[in-house]
C-alpha positions as CSV (number, residue, x, y, z in Angstrom):
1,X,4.5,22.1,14.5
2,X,2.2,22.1,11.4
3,X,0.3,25.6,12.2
4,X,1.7,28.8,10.5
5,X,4.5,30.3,11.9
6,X,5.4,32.8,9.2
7,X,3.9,34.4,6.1
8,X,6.4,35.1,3.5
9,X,4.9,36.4,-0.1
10,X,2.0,34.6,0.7
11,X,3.5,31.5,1.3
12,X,2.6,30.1,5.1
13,X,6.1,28.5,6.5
14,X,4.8,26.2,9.3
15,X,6.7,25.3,12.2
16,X,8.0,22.1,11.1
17,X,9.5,23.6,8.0
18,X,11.0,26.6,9.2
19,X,12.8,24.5,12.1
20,X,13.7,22.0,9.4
21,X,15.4,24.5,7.2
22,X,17.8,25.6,9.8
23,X,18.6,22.5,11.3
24,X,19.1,21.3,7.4
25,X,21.4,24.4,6.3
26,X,23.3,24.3,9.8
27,X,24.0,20.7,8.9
28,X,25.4,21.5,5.3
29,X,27.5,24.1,6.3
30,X,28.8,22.5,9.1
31,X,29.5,19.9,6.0
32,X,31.6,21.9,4.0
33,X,33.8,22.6,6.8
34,X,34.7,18.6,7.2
35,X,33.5,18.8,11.0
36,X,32.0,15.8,12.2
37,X,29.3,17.6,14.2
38,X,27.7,18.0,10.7
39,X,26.2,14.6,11.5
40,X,23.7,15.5,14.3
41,X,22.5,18.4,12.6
42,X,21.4,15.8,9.5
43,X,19.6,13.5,11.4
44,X,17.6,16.1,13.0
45,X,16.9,18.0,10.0
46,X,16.1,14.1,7.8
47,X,13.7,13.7,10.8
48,X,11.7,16.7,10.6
49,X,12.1,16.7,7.0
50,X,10.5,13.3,6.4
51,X,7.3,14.7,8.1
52,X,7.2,17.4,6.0
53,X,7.4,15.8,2.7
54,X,4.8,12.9,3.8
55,X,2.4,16.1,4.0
56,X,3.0,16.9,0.4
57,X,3.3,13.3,-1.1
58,X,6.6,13.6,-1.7
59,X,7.5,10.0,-0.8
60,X,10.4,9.4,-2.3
61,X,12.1,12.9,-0.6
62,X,10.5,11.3,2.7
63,X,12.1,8.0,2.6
64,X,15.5,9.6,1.8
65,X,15.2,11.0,5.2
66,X,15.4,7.9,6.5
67,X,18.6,7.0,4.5
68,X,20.1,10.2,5.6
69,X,19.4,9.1,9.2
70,X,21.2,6.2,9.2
71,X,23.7,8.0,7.1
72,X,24.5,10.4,9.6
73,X,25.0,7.9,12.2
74,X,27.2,5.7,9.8
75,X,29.1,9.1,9.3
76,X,29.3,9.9,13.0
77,X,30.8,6.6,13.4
78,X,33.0,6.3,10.6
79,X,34.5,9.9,10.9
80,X,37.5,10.9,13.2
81,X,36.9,13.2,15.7
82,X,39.1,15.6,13.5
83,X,36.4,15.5,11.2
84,X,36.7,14.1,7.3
85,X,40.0,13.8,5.3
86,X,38.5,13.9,1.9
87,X,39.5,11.6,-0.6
88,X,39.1,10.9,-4.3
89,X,36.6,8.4,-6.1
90,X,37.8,6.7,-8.9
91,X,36.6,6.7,-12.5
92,X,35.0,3.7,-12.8
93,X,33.3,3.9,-9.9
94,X,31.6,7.1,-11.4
95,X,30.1,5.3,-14.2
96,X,28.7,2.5,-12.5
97,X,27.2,4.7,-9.7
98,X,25.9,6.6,-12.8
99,X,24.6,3.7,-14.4
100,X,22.8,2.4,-11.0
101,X,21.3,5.9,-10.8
102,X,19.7,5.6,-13.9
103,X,18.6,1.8,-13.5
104,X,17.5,2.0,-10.0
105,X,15.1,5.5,-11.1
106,X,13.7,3.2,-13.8
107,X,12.5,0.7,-11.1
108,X,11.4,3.1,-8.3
109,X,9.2,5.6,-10.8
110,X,6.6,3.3,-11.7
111,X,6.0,2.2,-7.7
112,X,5.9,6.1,-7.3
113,X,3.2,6.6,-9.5
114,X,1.0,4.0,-8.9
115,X,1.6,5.2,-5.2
116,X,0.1,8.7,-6.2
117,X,3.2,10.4,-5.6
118,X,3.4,14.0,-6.5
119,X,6.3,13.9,-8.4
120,X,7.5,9.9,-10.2
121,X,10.4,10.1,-12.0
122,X,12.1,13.7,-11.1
123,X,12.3,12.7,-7.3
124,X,12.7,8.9,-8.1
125,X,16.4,9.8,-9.6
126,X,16.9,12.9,-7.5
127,X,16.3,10.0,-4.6
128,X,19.2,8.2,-6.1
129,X,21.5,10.8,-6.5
130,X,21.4,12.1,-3.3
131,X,21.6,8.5,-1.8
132,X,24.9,8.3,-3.9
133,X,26.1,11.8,-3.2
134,X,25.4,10.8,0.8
135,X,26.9,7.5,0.6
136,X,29.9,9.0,-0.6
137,X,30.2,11.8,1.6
138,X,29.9,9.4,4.5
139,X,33.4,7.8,2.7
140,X,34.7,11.1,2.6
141,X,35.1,11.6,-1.3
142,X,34.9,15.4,-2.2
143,X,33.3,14.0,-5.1
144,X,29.8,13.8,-3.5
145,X,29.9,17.7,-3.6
146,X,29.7,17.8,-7.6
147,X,26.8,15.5,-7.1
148,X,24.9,17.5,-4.9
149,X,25.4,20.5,-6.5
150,X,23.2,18.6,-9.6
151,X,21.1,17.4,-7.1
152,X,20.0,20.2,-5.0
153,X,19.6,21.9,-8.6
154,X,17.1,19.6,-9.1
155,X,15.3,19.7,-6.2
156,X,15.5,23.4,-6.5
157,X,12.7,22.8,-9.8
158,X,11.2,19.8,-8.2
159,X,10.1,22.2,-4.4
160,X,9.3,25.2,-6.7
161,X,6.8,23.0,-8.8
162,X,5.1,22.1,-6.2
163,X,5.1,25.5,-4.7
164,X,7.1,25.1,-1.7
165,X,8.7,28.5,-1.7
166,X,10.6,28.2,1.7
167,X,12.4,24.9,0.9
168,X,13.0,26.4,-2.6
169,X,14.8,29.1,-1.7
170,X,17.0,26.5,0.9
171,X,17.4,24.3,-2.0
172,X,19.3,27.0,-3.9
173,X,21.4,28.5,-0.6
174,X,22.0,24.3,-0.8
175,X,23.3,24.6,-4.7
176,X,25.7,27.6,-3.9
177,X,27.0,25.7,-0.7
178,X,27.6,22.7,-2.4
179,X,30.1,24.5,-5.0
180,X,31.6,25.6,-2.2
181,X,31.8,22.4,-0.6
182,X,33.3,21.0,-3.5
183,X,36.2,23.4,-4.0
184,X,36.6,23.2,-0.2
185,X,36.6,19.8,0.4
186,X,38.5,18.8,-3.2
187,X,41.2,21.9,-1.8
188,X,41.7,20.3,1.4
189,X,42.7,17.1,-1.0
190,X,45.5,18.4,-2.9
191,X,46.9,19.8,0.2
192,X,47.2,16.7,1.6
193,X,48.3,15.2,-1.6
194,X,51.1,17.7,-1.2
195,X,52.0,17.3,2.5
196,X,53.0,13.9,1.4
C-alpha cells in the first residue's frame, strides 16, 4: 500500500493515497447528492486517510479520520434511507460554533507542536472546522457546505506546503464540490420550504 504506484510531475502517488483519493471524492460527491450511501464511502476513505497523514506527521488531519469514522456511522444511522432533508442552522449557533473553533484551536496548537507535528496551528483549526462542518452535515444543515468550502480551501495551502501534490489537487476538486454542495443542498431547502 505505501510503494509507488504512480509518478505524476515527479510526485510518487503510493497506493494508499491514490485508493484514498477516490474513495474520499466518491464519498463527497455521493454527499452533495443527499444519498445516504455517501456514508460508507467516508469511513473507508477516513480509514486509509488516517494512515496516510500519520506518515507525514500530520496528526491532527489523522485524528479527524477518526472523527469522520464515527461520523459516518452516526450519519448512516441518523439518515433516512431517502437520504438527507437538509435543514437550516440558526444564527446563534454560528457564532458560538465559531467561537469554539477559535478556542478549541488555541488549546490543541500548543499540544501539536510540542508533539512535533508538521503543521500546529493551520491544521489545529482546520481540525475544528471540519469537525463542525461534519457534525453538521451529519444533522443535515446545508450550512456545513459553506464551511467546507473554507475548509478544504485551507487544506488546499496546508497539503501543498507540505508537498503533497495528489491530495492537493483533491483538496481543490473538494473546494469546487463543496460550492456545489452548498447551492445543491441549500436548493433542495427552499424547495421544501415551498412544498409546504
Amino acid at each position: 500500500m505505501f510503494s509507488t504506484f504512480f509518478i505524476a510531475w515527479g510526485y510518487e502517488v503510493s497506493y494508499l493515497e491514490f485508493v484514498a483519493s477516490i474513495a474520499s471524492f466518491i464519498g463527497v460527491a455521493l454527499g452533495i447528492t443527499a444519498k445516504r450511501i455517501t456514508w460508507p464511502w467516508w469511513a473507508l476513505s477516513s480509514a486509509l486517510y488516517g494512515i496516510f497523514f500519520l506518515q507525514y506527521k500530520l496528526y491532527a488531519s489523522a485524528a479527524l479520520q477518526i472523527v469522520f469514522i464515527i461520523a459516518a456511522i452516526a450519519g448512516w444511522y441518523g439518515w433516512e434511507p431517502s437520504g438527507a432533508k437538509p435543514g437550516r442552522f440558526k444564527n446563534r449557533y454560528r457564532i458560538y460554533t465559531l467561537v469554539a473553533i477559535l478556542v478549541a484551536t488555541l488549546a490543541l496548537g500548543p499540544l501539536l507542536k510540542w508533539l512535533g507535528a508538521a503543521s500546529t496551528y493551520i491544521d489545529a483549526v482546520l481540525f475544528f472546522g471540519s469537525l463542525a462542518a461534519q457534525i453538521l452535515m451529519v444533522y443535515e444543515k446545508y450550512d456545513s457546505w459553506p464551511m467546507w468550502l473554507v475548509v478544504d480551501a485551507g487544506y488546499t495551502a496546508l497539503y501543498a506546503s507540505q508537498g503533497l501534490l495528489f491530495t492537493t489537487l483533491l483538496y481543490v476538486a473538494f473546494t469546487a464540490m463543496a460550492a456545489l454542495g452548498w447551492s445543491t443542498w441549500y436548493g433542495s431547502h427552499r424547495r421544501a420550504l415551498r412544498s409546504l
